[in-house]
C-alpha positions as CSV (number, residue, x, y, z in Angstrom):
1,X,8.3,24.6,-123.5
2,X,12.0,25.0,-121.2
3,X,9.5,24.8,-118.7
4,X,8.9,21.2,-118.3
5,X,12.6,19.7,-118.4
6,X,16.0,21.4,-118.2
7,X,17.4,22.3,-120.9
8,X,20.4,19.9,-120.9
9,X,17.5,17.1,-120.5
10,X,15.8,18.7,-123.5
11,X,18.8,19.1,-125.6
12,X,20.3,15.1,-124.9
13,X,16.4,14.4,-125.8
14,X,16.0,15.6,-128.8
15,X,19.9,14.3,-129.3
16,X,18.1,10.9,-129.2
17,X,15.0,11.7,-131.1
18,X,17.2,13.2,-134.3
19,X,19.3,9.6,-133.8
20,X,16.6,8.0,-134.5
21,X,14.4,9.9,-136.4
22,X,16.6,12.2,-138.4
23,X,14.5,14.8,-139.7
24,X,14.5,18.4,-140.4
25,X,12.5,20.1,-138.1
26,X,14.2,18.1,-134.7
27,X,18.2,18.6,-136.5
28,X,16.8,22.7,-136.8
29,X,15.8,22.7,-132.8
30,X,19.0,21.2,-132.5
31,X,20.1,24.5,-133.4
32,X,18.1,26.4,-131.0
33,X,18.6,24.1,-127.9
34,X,22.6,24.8,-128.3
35,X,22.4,28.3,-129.0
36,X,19.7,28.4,-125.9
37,X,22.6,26.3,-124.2
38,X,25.4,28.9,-125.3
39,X,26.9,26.6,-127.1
40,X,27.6,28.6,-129.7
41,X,30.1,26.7,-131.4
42,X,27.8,23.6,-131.4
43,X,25.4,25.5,-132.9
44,X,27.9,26.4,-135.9
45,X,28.6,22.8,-136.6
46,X,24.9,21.6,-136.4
47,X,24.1,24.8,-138.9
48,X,26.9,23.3,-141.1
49,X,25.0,19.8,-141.0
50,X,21.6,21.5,-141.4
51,X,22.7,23.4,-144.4
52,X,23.7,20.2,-146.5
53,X,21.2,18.0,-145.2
54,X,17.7,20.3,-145.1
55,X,18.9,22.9,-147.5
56,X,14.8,24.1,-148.1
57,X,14.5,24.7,-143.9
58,X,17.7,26.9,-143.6
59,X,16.2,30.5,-145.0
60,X,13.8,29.9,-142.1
61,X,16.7,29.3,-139.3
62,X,18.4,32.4,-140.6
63,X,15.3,34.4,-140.2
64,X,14.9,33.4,-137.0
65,X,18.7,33.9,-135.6
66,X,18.2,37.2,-137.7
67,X,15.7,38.0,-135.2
68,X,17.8,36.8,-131.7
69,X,20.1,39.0,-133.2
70,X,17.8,41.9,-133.5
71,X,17.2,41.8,-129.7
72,X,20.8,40.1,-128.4
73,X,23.6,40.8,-129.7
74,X,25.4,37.5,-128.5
75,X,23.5,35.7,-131.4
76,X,25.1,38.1,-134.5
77,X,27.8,36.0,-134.8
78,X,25.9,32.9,-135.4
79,X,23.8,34.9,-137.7
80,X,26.6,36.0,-140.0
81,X,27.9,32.4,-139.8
82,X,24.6,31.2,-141.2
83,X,24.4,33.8,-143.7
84,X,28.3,33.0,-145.0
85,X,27.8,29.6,-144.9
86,X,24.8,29.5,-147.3
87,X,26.2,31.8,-150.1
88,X,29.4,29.3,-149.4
89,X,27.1,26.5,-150.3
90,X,25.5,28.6,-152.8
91,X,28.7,29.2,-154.9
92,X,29.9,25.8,-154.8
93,X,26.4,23.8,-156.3
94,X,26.1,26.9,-158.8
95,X,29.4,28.7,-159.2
96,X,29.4,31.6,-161.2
């Protein structure tokens, strides 16, 4: 919920948590909190790290990226990233 801090407060929050706690679901609302920041480029590196370190979780970021997408054009780019990135990752543990 934005709602109830800033979103720079949220974002060096969960910063902290994922420090401490580094799990899959706080590393994918990493994620969201940059994009949500329009830090897009951020967002690409923390995909990257998602992508190697919570492979299982990163069909469901893509979906939902997919859907920003959908309604805002400004989030296509990250979308395609994602998308690229995982066949990348894809080809290299089972190349063809």
């Amino acid at each position: 919920n934005t709602s109830l801090f800033p979103l720079k407060e949220k974002l060096a929050q969960n910063e902290m948590y994922l420090h401490f706690t580094p799990v899959a679901s706080l590393a994918y609302r990493e994620i969201w909190l940059l994009v949500l920041s329009e830090r897009m480029a951020d967002a690409k590196i923390e995909a990257d790290r998602c992508l190697w370190a919570y492979p299982a979780s990163y069909p469901v970021a893509i979906q939902y990226i997919h859907s920003w997408a959908e309604n805002d054009a400004r989030y296509a780019d990250l979308w395609q990233y994602m998308v690229n990135a995982q066949d990348k990752r894809n080809h290299k543990i089972a190349p063809n």
